[in-house]
N, C-alpha and C positions, 0 to 999 in steps of 0.2 A: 312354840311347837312347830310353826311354820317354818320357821326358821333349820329348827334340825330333818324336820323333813324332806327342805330343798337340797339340804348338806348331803342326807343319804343318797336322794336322787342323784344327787352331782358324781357321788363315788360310783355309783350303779349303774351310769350311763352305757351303754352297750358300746362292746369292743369293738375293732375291726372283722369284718369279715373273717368266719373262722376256716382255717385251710381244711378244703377239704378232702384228700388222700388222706388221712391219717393212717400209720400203720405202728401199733403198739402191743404186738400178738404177745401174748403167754399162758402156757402149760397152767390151766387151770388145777386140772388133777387127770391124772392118766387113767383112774379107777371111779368114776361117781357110784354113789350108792344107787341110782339107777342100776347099774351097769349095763351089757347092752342093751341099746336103743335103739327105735327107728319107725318112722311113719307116724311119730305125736306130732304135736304143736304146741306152740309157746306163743307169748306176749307179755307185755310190760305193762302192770296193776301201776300206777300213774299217781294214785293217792296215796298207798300203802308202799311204796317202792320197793316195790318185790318181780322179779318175773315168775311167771307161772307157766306149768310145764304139764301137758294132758297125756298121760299115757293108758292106754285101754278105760280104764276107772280110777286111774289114781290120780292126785292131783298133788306134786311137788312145787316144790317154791325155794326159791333163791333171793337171799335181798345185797348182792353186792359183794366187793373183795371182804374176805375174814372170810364167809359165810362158806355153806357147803347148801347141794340140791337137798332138802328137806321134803319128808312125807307127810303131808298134811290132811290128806281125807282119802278115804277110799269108798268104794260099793254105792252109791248112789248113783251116778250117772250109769247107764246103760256103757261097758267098754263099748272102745273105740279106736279106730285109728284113723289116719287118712281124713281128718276131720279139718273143717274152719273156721280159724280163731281170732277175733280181732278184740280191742279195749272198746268201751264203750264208755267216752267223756263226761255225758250227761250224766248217765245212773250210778257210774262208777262202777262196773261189774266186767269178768271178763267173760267173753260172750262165744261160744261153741254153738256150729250147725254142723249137722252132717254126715259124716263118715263110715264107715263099716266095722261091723261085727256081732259077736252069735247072734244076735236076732237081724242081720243084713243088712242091707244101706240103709240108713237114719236117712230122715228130711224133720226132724225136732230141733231147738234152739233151747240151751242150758245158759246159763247167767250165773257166776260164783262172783261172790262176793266176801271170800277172804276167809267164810267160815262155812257158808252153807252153800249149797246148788238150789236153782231155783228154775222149774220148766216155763217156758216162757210159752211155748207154743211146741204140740205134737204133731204138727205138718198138716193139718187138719188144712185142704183147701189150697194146698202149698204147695212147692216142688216136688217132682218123684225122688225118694231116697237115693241120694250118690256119696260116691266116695271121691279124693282127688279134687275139692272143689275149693273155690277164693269166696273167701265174704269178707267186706271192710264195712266200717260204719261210717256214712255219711254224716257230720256231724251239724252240718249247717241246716240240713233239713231234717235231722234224724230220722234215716233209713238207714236199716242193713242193708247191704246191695251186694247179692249171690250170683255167680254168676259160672254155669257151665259144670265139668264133670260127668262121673262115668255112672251112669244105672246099670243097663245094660248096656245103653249104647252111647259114647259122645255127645253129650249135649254144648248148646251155644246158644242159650234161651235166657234173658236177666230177670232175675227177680227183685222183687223188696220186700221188708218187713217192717213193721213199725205197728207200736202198742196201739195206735189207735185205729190203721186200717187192715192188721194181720198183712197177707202175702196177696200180691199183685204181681201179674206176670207183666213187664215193663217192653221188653223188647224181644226182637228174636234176630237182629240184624248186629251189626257189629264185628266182634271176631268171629272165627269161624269157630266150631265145633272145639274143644281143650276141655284136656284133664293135666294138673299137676301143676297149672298155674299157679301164679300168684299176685295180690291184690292187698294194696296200700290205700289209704286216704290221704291224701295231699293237704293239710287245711290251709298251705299258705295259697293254693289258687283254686282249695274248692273243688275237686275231683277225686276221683278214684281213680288210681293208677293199675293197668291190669298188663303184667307181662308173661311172655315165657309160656311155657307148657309146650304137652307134645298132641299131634293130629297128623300120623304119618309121617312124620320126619319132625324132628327138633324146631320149635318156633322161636323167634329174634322179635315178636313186634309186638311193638309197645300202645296200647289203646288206650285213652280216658274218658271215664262216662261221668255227665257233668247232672245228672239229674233227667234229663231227655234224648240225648243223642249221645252214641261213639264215635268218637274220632282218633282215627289211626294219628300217633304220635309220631312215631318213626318206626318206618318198615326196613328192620333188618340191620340198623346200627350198633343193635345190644346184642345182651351175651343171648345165645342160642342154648337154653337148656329147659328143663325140669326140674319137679322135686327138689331145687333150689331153696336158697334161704334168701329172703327179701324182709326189709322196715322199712318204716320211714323215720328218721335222722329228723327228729323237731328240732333240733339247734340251726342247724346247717339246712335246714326245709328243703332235703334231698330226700328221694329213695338210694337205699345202699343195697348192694347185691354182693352174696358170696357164692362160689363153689354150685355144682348141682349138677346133674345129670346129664350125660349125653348119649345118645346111640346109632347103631346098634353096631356093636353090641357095646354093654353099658360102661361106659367109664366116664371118673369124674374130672374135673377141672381144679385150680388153684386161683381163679382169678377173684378180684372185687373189681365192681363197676358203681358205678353211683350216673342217678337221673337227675337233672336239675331244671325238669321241666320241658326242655326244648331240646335236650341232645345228651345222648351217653357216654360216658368218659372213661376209661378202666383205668385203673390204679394198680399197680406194681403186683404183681402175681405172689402170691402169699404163701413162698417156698415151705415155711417153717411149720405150718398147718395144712395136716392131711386134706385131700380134696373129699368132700362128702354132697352124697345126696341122700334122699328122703330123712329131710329134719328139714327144719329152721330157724331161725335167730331172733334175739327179740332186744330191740333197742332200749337202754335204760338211760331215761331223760334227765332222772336224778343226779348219774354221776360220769355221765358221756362215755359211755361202756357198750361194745356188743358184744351177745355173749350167744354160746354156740354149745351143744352138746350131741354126741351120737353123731347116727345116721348110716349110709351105707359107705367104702372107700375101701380105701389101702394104706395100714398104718405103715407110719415110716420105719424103711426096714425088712420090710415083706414084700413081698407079691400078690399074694392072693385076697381077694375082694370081701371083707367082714362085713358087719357090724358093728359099730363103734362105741366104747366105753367112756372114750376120754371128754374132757369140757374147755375150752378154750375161751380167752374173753381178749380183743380189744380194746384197749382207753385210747379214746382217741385224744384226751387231753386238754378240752375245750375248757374255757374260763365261763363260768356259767355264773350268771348273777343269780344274787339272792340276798335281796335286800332286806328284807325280814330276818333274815338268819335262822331261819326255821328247816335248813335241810334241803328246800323243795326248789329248786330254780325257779326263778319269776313268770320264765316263759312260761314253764309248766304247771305254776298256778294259774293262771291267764284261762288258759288253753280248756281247763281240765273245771274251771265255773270257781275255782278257792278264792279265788283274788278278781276284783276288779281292777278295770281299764277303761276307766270312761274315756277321757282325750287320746284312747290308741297309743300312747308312747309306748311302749312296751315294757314299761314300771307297774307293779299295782301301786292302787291311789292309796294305799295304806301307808305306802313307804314317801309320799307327798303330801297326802291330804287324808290325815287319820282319821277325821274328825268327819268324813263325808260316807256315814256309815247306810244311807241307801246304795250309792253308788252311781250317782245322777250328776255327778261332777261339780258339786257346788255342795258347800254348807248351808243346811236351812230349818225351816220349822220341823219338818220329819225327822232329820236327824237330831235336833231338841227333844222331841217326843221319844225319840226310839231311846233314846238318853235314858230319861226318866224313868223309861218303866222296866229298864235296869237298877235304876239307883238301890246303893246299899247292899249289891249284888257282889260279887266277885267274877266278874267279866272281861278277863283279859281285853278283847276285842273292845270296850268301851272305856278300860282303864288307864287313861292315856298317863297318868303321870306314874303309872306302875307301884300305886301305892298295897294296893291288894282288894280295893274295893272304890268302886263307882260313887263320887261323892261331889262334892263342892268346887275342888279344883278342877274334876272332869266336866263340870257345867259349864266353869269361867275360856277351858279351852275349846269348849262347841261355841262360845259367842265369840270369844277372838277369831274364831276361825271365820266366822260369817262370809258369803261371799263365794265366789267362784274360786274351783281349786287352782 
C-alpha cells in the first residue's frame, strides 16, 4: 500500500506555477432566472461546490458549467441588500453580516448551511447596523473581521466576532472612513486583504490587517473603484479584481487586476464583458472558474445605464490536483479541515500514508485502535483494500504501514 501511495503522490506533485492573467470569458446566459440584479452577494460553499447568491431573502445557488442560478430557500433571513458575505472554513457555512432593508441597517450575522439559515448573533453589544460594509473570516484565529460602512455616517472602526467572545471593537485607526469596499482573507500570508471603496473621491489603497495592526499595502497602485467584485484565487494565492464603480458621475470599468501580496498587476481589460458595478464574484476552487452575475453597467450595444440580467463565468483553466479523485482539489481539502497535511507537502496524507488515520504523521497504536473499533463496519475511510468492509487485510495494512509517513 506504501507503495501505491508514493505512486499517487509522484503523479500529484504540484505543477509549475500557474499563469496568472488568465482570461477565458463566456456568455453564461444573457437571461438568469434572477433576472435583474443588484446590490446582493455571493461566495463559494467550499464543501458542497456550489456558489451561493443572497438577494433580499432568497438564497440561489450555482454549482458550476451545465448548471443554471437555482432557487433554493426563501423568507427566513430578514431581506437584504448591500450586505457581507464571506465562507467560513471551520464550520463550513456561508456567513452574512449586515446590510439594509425594511426593517434598516442589520448589525446580525446569519450562517447557511446549504439547507437552513442559522442566526448566529443579533448585534447584541456589536456594531451599529450598516450597509456597504467588508467582513472576511480570519481563519487562523477564527475571527470575522468587519470593518467600516454606512449607518448614517461613514465609518472606519474594525470589529471581530468569534463564538466564543461575540463582537470586540479592535481598532479605530487604519483606513480612513469607506463604504463599498471590499475584503478578502489571504491564508497563504495570514491576513485580510481590504481594498477599494469610496470617502469622497474613488479610493486605490490597499490595507492588511494581520490580527492587531493595519498596514497600508500600497497607496494608489490599484484599481480606484467601488462596488466592485473582489476573491481570493486559492490556487494562484492572489486576490483578483473585476469591473466596479467609479465617479462622479458613475460609470463602470472593463479591467481585472490581481494582488499577489506586494504589488498590483492589471490584466488585459475584458472587452467582451460588460463593465459592472454593485455585485460581486465568487471564486470556485473546485473547477478554477470565476463567475459573475448582474449588477449595475451598460450592456453591449446600448447606451444607457441598467441593471443587469446576464451571468458571465471565467475558467481560468488551471490543472488542479486531486489525488483522491473525489472532485475536490487537494488544496482545497487541505485548506477547508477534509484532508490532512501533516509534513506541509501540499498532498493529503491519505493519497501517501492511508493508513495514518489521526493524522500525526506517522502510523501507530491510535491509528490500530481507531481500526478496530471500526472493524466489520463499512468505512470507506478505513477500507484500505476497498473490499466493502474493515477487516483482516485492513489490520495487516496498519502494521505494514508502522512507522513515520
Amino acid at each position: 500500500m506504501r507503495f501505491y501511495g508514493l505512486l499517487i503522490a509522484l503523479m500529484c506533485m504540484t505543477p509549475p506555477s500557474p499563469a496568472q492573467c488568465q482570461s477565458n470569458w463566456s456568455l453564461e446566459s444573457a437571461q438568469t432566472g434572477l433576472g435583474v440584479v443588484a446590490g446582493h452577494c455571493t461566495a463559494f460553499d467550499e464543501v458542497r461546490g456550489v456558489h451561493v447568491l443572497l438577494r433580499g431573502d432568497q438564497v440561489w445557488e450555482h454549482a458550476g458549467p451545465g448548471d443554471q442560478w437555482r432557487l433554493v430557500a426563501e423568507g427566513v433571513i430578514p431581506p437584504r441588500g448591500a450586505a457581507g458575505m464571506c465562507w467560513d472554513r471551520i464550520r463550513h457555512r456561508i456567513v452574512v453580516y449586515g446590510g439594509e432593508g425594511g426593517g434598516g441597517k442589520y448589525n446580525d450575522i446569519w450562517a447557511w448551511d446549504g439547507q437552513t439559515w442559522e442566526q448566529w448573533t443579533n448585534g447584541t453589544n456589536g456594531p451599529s447596523g450598516r450597509n456597504y460594509v467588508a467582513i472576511a473570516h480570519d481563519v487562523e484565529r477564527d475571527r470575522f473581521v468587519m470593518f467600516g460602512g454606512y449607518d448614517s455616517n461613514l465609518r472606519g472602526d474594525t470589529w471581530e466576532w468569534s463564538h466564543q467572545l461575540g463582537w470586540q471593537q479592535v481598532s479605530t485607526g487604519g483606513p480612513e472612513a469607506l463604504y463599498a469596499h471590499r475584503m478578502v482573507y489571504d491564508d497563504e500570508r495570514q491576513v485580510c486583504v481590504l481594498h477599494g471603496g469610496y470617502y469622497f473621491f474613488n479610493r486605490n489603497e490597499t490595507w492588511t490587517w494581520d490580527g492587531n495592526t493595519w498596514t497600508l499595502a500600497s497607496n494608489g497602485s490599484g484599481p480606484a473603484r467601488y462596488v466592485f467584485s473582489m476573491a481570493w484565487d486559492s490556487f494562484r494565492k492572489q486576490v483578483v479584481c473585476f469591473s466596479g464603480t467609479q465617479c462622479c458621475p458613475e460609470s463602470e470599468s472593463q479591467e481585472e487586476w490581481r494582488w499577489d501580496g506586494e504589488s498590483w498587476s492589471q490584466c488585459s481589460n475584458v472587452v467582451d464583458v460588460p463593465g459592472r458595478g454593485y455585485t460581486d464574484w465568487s471564486y470556485d476552487s473546485w473547477r478554477d472558474e470565476l463567475r459573475i452575475v448582474g449588477g449595475f453597467g451598460i450592456p453591449q450595444g446600448q447606451s444607457a445605464r441598467v441593471a443587469l440580467s446576464d451571468a458571465w463565468v471565467n475558467a481560468l483553466g488551471g490543472d488542479l490536483d486531486d489525488c483522491d479523485g473525489d472532485g475536490i482539489p487537494d488544496h482545497v481539502e487541505i485548506s477547508n479541515n477534509l484532508a490532512c497535511d501533516a509534513n506541509l507537502d501540499g498532498l493529503p496524507d491519505a493519497c501517501v500514508c492511508p493508513q495514518d488515520l489521526d493524522c500525526d504523521g506517522s502510523v501507530g497504536m491510535t491509528d490500530l485502535m481507531l481500526l478496530l473499533e471500526e472493524w466489520g463496519m463499512a468505512n470507506t475511510d478505513f477500507d484500505f483494500d476497498e473490499d466493502g468492509f474493515v477487516d483482516f487485510h485492513d489490520l495487516l495494512g496498519v502494521l505494514r504501514a508502522f512507522g513515520s509517513c
